[in-house]
Structures are given as structure tokens and as C-alpha cells.
C-alpha positions as CSV (number, residue, x, y, z in Angstrom):
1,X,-10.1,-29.8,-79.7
2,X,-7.0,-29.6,-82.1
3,X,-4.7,-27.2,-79.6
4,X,-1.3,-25.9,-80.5
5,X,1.5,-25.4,-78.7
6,X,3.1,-22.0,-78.4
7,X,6.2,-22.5,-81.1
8,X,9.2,-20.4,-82.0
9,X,7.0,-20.1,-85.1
10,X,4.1,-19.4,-83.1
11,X,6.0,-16.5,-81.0
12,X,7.4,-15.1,-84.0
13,X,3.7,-14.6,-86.1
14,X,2.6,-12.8,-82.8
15,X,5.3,-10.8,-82.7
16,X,5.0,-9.8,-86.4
17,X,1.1,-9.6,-86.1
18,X,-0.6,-6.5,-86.0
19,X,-2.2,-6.0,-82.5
20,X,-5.2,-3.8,-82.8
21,X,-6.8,-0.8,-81.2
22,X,-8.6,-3.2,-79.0
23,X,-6.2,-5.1,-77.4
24,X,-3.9,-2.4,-76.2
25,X,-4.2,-3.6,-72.8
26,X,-3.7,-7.3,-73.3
27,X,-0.4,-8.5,-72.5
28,X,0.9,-10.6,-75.3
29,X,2.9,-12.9,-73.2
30,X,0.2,-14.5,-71.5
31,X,-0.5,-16.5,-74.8
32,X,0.1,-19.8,-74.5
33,X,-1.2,-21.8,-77.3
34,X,-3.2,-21.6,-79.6
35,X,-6.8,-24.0,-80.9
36,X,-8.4,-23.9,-83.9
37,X,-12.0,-24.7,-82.5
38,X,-13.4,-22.2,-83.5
39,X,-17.3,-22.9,-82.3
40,X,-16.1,-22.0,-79.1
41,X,-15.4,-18.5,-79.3
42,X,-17.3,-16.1,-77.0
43,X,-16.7,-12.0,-77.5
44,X,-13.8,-10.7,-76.8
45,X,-11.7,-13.7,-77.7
46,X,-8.4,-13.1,-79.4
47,X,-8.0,-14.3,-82.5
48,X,-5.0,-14.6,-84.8
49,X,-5.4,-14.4,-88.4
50,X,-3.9,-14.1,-91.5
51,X,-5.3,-11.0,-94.0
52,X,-7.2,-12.8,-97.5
53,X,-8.5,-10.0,-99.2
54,X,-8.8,-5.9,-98.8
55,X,-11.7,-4.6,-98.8
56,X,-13.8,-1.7,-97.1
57,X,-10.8,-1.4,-93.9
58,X,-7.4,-1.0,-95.7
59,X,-6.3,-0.4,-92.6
60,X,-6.1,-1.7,-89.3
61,X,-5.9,1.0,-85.8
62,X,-2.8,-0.4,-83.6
63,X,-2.6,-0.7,-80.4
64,X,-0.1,1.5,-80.4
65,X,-2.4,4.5,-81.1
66,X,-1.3,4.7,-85.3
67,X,-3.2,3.3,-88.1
68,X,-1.1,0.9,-90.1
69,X,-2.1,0.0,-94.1
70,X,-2.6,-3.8,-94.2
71,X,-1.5,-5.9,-97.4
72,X,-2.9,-9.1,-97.9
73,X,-1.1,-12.0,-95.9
74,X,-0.3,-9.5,-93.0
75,X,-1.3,-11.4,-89.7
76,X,-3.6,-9.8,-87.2
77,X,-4.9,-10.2,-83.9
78,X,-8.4,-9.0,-83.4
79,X,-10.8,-9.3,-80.5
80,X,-14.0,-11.7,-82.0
81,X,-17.2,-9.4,-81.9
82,X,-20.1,-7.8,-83.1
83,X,-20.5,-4.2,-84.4
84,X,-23.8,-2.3,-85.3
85,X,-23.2,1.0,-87.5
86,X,-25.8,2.1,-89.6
87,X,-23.2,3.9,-92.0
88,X,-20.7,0.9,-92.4
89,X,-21.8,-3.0,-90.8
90,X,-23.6,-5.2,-89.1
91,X,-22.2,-7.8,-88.0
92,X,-22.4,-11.0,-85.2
93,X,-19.2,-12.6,-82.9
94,X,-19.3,-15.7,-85.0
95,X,-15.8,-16.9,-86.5
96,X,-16.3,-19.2,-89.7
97,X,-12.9,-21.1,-90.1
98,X,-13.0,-20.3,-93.5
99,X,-12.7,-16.2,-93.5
100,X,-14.1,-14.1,-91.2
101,X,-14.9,-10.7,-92.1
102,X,-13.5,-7.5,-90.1
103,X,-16.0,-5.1,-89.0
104,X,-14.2,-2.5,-87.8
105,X,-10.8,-0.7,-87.7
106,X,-10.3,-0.5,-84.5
107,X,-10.6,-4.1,-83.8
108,X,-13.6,-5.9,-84.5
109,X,-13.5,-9.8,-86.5
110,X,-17.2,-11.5,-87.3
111,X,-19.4,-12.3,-89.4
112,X,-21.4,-9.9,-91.4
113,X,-25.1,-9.6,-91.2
114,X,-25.8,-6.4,-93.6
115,X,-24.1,-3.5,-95.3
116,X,-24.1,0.0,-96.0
117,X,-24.6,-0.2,-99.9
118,X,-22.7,2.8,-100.3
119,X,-19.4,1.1,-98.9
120,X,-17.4,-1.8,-99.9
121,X,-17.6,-5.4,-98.9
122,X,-15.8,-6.3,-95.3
123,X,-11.7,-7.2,-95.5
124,X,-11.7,-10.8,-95.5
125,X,-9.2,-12.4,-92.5
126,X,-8.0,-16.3,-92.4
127,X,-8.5,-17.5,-88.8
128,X,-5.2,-19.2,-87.6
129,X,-6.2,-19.9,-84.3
130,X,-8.1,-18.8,-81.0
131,X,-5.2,-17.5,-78.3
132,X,-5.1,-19.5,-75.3
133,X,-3.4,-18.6,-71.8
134,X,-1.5,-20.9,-69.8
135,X,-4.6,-22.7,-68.5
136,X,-5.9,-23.4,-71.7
137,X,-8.4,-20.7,-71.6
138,X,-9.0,-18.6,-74.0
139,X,-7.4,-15.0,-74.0
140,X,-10.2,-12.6,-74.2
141,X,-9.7,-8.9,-73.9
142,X,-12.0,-9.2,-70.3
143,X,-9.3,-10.5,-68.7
144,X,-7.1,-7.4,-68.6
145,X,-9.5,-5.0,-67.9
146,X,-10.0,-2.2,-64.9
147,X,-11.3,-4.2,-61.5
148,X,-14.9,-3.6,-60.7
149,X,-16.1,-0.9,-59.2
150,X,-16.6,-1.7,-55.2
151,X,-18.4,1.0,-54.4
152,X,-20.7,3.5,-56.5
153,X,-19.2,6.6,-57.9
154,X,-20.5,10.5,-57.4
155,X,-18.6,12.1,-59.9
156,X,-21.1,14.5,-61.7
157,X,-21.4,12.7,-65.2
158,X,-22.7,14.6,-68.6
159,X,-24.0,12.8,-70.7
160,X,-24.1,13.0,-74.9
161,X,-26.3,11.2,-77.3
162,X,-27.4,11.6,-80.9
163,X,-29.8,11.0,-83.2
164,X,-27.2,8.2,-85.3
165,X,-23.5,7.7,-86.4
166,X,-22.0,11.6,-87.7
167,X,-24.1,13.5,-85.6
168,X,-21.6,15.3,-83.6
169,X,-21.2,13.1,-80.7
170,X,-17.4,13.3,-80.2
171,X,-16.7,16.2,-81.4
172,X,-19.1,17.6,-78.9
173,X,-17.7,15.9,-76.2
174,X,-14.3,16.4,-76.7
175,X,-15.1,20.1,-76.7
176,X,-17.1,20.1,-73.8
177,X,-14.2,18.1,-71.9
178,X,-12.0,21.1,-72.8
179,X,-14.2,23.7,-72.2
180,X,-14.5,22.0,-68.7
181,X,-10.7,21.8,-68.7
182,X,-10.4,25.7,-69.4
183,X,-12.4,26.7,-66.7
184,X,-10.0,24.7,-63.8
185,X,-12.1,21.3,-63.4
186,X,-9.8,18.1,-63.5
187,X,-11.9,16.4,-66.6
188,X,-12.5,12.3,-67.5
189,X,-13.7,11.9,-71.1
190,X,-14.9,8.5,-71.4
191,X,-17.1,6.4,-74.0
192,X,-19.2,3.6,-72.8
193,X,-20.8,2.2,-76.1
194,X,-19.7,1.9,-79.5
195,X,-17.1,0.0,-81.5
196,X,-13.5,-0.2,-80.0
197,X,-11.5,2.9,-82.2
198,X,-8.8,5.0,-82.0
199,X,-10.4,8.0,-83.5
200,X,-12.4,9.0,-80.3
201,X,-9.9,8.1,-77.8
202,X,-7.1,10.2,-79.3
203,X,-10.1,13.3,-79.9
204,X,-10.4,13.2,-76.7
205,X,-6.4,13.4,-75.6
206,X,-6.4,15.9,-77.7
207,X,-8.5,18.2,-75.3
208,X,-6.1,17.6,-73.0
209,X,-8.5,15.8,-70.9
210,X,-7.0,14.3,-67.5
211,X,-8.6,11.0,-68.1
212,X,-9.2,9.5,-71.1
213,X,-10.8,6.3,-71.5
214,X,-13.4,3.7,-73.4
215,X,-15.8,0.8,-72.9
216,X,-12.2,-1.4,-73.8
217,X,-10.8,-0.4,-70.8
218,X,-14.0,-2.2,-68.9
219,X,-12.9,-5.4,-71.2
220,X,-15.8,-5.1,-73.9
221,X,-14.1,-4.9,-77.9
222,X,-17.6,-3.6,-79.0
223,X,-21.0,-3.4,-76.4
224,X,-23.6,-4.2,-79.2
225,X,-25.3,-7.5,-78.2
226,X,-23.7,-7.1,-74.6
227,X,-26.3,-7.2,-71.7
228,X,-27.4,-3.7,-70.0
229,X,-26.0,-4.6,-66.6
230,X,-22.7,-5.2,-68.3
231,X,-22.2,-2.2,-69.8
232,X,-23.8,-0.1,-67.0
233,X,-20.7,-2.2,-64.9
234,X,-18.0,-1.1,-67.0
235,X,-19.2,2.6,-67.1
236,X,-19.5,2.4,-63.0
237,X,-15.6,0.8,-63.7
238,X,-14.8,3.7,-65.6
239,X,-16.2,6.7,-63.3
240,X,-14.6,5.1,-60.1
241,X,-11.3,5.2,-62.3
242,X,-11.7,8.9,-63.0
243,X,-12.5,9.2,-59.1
244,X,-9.4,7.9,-58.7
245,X,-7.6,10.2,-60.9
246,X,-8.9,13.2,-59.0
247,X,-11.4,14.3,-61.5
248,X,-14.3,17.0,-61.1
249,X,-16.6,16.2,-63.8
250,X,-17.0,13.2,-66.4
251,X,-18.2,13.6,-70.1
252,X,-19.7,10.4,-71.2
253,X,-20.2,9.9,-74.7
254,X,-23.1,7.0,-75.5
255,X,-22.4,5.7,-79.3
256,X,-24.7,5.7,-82.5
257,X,-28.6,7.0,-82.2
258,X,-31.3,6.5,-79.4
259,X,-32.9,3.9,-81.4
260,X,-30.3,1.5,-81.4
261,X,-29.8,-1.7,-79.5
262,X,-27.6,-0.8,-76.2
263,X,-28.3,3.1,-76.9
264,X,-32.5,3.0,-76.4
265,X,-31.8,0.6,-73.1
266,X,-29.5,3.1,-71.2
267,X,-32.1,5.7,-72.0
268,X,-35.2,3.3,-70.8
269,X,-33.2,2.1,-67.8
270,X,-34.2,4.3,-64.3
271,X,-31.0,3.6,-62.5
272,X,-29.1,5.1,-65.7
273,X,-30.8,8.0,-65.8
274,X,-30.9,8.6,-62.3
275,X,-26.5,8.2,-62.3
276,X,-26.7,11.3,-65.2
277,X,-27.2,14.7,-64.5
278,X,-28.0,15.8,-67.6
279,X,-27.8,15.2,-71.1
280,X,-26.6,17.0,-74.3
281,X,-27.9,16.3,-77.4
282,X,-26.7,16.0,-81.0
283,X,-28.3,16.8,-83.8
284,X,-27.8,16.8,-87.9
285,X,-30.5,19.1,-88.6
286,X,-33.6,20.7,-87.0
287,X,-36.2,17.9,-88.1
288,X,-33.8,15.4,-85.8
289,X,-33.6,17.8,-83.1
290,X,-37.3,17.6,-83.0
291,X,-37.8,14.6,-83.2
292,X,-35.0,13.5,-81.1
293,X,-36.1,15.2,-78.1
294,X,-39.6,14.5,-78.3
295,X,-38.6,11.0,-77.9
296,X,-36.2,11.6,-75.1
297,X,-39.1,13.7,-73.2
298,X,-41.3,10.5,-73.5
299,X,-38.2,8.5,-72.3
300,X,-38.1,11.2,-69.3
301,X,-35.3,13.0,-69.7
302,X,-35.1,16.5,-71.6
303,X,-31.7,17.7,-72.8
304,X,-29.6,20.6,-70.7
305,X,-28.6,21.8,-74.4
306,X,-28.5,20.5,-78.4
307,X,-25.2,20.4,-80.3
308,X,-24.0,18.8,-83.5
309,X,-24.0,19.5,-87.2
310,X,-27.3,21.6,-86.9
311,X,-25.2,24.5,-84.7
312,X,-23.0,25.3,-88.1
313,X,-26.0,26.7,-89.7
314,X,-28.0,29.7,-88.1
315,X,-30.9,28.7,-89.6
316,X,-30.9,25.3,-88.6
317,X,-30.4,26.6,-84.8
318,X,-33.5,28.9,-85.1
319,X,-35.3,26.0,-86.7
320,X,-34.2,23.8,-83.8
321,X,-34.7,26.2,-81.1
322,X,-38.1,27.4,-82.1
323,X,-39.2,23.9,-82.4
324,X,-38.0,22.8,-78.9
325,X,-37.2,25.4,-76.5
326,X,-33.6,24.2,-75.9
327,X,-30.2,26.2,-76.4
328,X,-28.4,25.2,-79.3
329,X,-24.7,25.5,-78.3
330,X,-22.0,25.1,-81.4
331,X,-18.6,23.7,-80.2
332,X,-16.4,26.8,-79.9
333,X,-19.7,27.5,-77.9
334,X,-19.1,24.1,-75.6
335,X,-15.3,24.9,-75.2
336,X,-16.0,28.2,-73.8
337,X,-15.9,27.7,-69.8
338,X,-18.2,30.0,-69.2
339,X,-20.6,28.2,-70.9
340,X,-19.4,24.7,-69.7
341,X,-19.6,25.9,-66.6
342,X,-23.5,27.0,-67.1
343,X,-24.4,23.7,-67.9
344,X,-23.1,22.2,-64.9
345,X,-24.9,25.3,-62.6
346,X,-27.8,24.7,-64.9
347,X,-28.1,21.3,-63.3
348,X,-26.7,21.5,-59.8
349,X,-24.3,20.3,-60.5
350,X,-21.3,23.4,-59.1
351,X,-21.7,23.2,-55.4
352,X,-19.2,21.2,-54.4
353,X,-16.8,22.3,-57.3
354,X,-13.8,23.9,-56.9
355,X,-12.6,26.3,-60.6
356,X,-11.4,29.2,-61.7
């Protein structure tokens, strides 16, 4: 293994690298050295690297919560991972020392497996090195996360799917967190899946919400290709958090559609299902919302209420209603308390609730 020493030269490139989205919570002085074996790297290792090319991500998310252009020769340090997104890439945690390919904004270096036609090719990234600690271990974003829960959560938890990527998913739970908010409850809006980003995290600030936080907080960069239990463990990680914090209610957001990966085994998974109290749905139009929940009914579980792009046309929401008996509720519609609050009573969910 060819190892490097931390350096003044080495300490200066971290300092002057740009530390993504994902990494906000790593501490960069517990980097000791660096290695350029790059067959070792597992998920979540942090990698610095050096910027070849521009192409689809002319950007990179910081860690400090603003998006910075990159140029080509800026150095970065990304988390290695994967990333599944229908509407951009897919793509494995596999560095090749000869470019690696950045997957995502928010944090995400690979190697791409397929792409969106409609978008361009990855921005290409020079791998410098693999970050090690002090005990020549690698530096993975795992290491900083929250503790593990040691005892299971109660807080009532809401949960939001959709049928894929640009459904409606955030926006719906970010509303629904301040609908929540509005009517008195102390609110955690969290995401458990997905592809570390900025763009949710701050949506859901933005609300006002009293807790905030993302499967990066539980020490995953993305969750594709991470096991069930694993994920289900950093979601427990993240509802004893919110318990902590004093909050009434959690909104959990679940990324991409109910056919992918991660997304189908949370829905197929009993003990999941049994932790939710109910589930809102998001929907493009009225032909998903159908479909959608006919598969969520075999899967057991029948939304509270639909949302999404559908609820900004009228007659998408008769279409959608007609064709499944559930309440299509638009997002000034969510961020109403009173209507927050009927979901919860909906499910049993107010009893031991104290609001205005």
C-alpha cells in the first residue's frame, strides 16, 4: 500500500478542497494521511481529488449549505458511493485511479453504470488519494455519525413515498412539517433514502421545522446498495434524535419510486410498516396515482392521503380520486393545520398530543 504522510502540502490541498454536502459532519482534522490504494475503498470513504473535466455537475453542494461552481483543477473531497436516479445516474462505489465520475452534487464519486440520455456525461474527478485517520484507517463519513439508537423510538412517524424522482416528495413533506408546525406540534423532518443533497435539507429548514435531518446524519453518503437493516438503523438513529429534541411528530421522506432498490424493501419489510402510521402518497398524474396505490394495497398498506404534481390540476384530482377513493390534498392543502392535524386523527395518531 503506497501511504502518504500528512504534509504541509497535504494540509494546505485539504484546506483549499471543496468539502461537500456529505461530509458536513466529518471533522477534517482527523485526517492523517493519505493512500492511493484505491481497491480498498468501501462506501462512505473520503476521497480527495482533483476536478478533470466539467460535465453534467458544474457544481459541487458544500458543506457549508451553498453550492459553489467548480472549474477544472479545483480539488474535492467526496464520500466514494453509489447513486440510483432514474432522471440523472447510475452509478457503483468503485474508484478507478484514473478518473472517477461524480454522481451527484451533493456528494457522491463512482463509477457510472448508465445515464439519463437527456443529460450530460458525469464530471470527471482525478483521485489523489483515500483519507486516512491516525490509525491508518480510512476516514469514512460512518465514523462521525449520530450513536445508535439504544432503545426504540414512539414518536408518531408519517411517512411519504412516490411513484419516481419529481413527484412531489419534498415539497410535500416540507409542507406537511409546516402545516404540523402551524398547528403547535414540535416537528422532525427527516429523509432516510436518497442521495446526500442540500436541496431537501435546506426545504425542509425552510419550514421552520424543529429538527431537520438526513440518512448522512446516520453515516450513509447515499443508501442505494446499502442493506435494509442498515438503513432501517439509521432511520431508528434519526427518530431517537428527534425524541431527543422534544418533538411531537416526524415526517419521513423515503426517496425515488416504490419500485426502486431500497424504496420496494422498506415497503415489503413488516417491521417497517408496522414503525409508520401512515403513509402519503405522491403522484405526477392520475394514471400513477392508480397504479401506485394498487401496488401499495398489495404491499398492505393504503395511503392516509395522495399529493404531488397531480393536486395542481383539478382534473387530475377528480381523475385520481374517482379512481381510488383517497383524498387528494395539494400543498397549501398539507400546510393547513387543520388538515395536518386530520391526518394525524385520521390515524390515531392525536391522543397523546398536546397543540393549539
Amino acid at each position: 500500500m503506497n501511504q502518504l504522510n500528512v504534509t504541509s502540502d497535504l494540509s494546505v490541498q485539504l484546506s483549499e478542497a471543496k468539502w461537500c454536502f456529505a461530509t458536513r459532519r466529518v471533522s477534517p482534522g482527523s485526517v492523517a494521511s493519505m493512500s492511493e490504494d484505491f481497491e480498498r475503498v468501501e462506501h462512505g470513504d473520503l476521497i480527495l481529488g482533483r476536478v478533470m473535466v466539467i460535465g453534467q455537475h458544474r457544481g459541487i453542494q458544500l458543506a457549508s449549505g451553498r453550492r459553489s461552481e467548480l472549474f477544472a483543477g479545483d480539488l474535492v473531497v467526496m464520500p466514494c458511493a453509489a447513486r440510483y436516479a432514474p432522471d440523472q445516474f447510475e452509478g457503483i462505489a468503485v474508484i478507478d485511479p484514473e478518473g472517477a465520475d461524480m454522481l451527484a452534487g451533493g456528494g457522491c464519486l463512482g463509477k457510472m453504470r448508465a445515464r439519463n440520455e437527456r443529460i450530460k456525461s458525469p464530471t470527471r474527478v482525478l483521485p489523489l488519494g483515500r483519507l486516512l485517520d491516525r490509525s491508518g484507517d480510512a476516514v469514512n463519513v460512518s465514523q462521525f455519525a449520530l450513536p445508535k439508537a439504544d432503545k426504540p423510538s414512539r414518536i408518531p412517524v408519517l411517512a411519504v413515498f412516490g411513484t419516481a424522482m419529481n413527484s412531489g416528495k419534498t415539497l410535500a413533506t416540507a409542507r406537511l412539517s409546516f402545516g404540523f408546525k402551524q398547528a403547535g406540534l414540535r416537528v422532525a423532518a427527516l429523509k432516510v433514502t436518497g442521495t446526500g443533497s442540500f436541496g431537501d435539507y435546506n426545504e425542509y429548514q425552510d419550514t421552520g421545522a424543529n429538527y431537520v435531518a438526513d440518512f448522512t446524519d446516520a453515516g450513509m453518503a447515499t443508501t442505494y446498495m446499502v442493506p435494509l437493516n442498515r438503513i432501517k438503523e439509521g432511520m431508528e438513529s434519526l427518530l431517537v434524535e428527534a425524541e431527543s429534541k422534544q418533538c411531537d411528530v416526524a415526517v419521513v421522506e423515503v426517496a425515488d419510486g416504490i419500485f426502486q432498490r431500497e424504496t420496494r424493501g422498506l415497503l415489503a419489510d413488516p417491521e417497517f410498516l408496522d414503525r409508520v402510521a401512515g403513509i402519503v402518497f405522491a403522484c405526477g398524474d392520475a394514471v400513477a396515482a392508480h397504479g401506485g396505490v394498487l401496488e401499495l394495497r398489495r404491499l398492505g398498506c393504503t395511503p392516509v392521503a395522495l399529493t404531488g404534481m397531480l393536486s395542481c390540476s383539478p382534473m387530475a384530482v377528480a381523475e385520481a380520486q374517482a379512481a381510488t377513493g383517497i383524498s387528494v390534498l395539494s400543498k397549501d392543502e398539507l400546510a393547513d393545520p387543520v388538515e395536518a392535524m386530520g391526518l394525524l386523527r385520521a390515524l390515531g395518531q392525536t391522543e397523546s398530543l398536546e397543540y393549539v
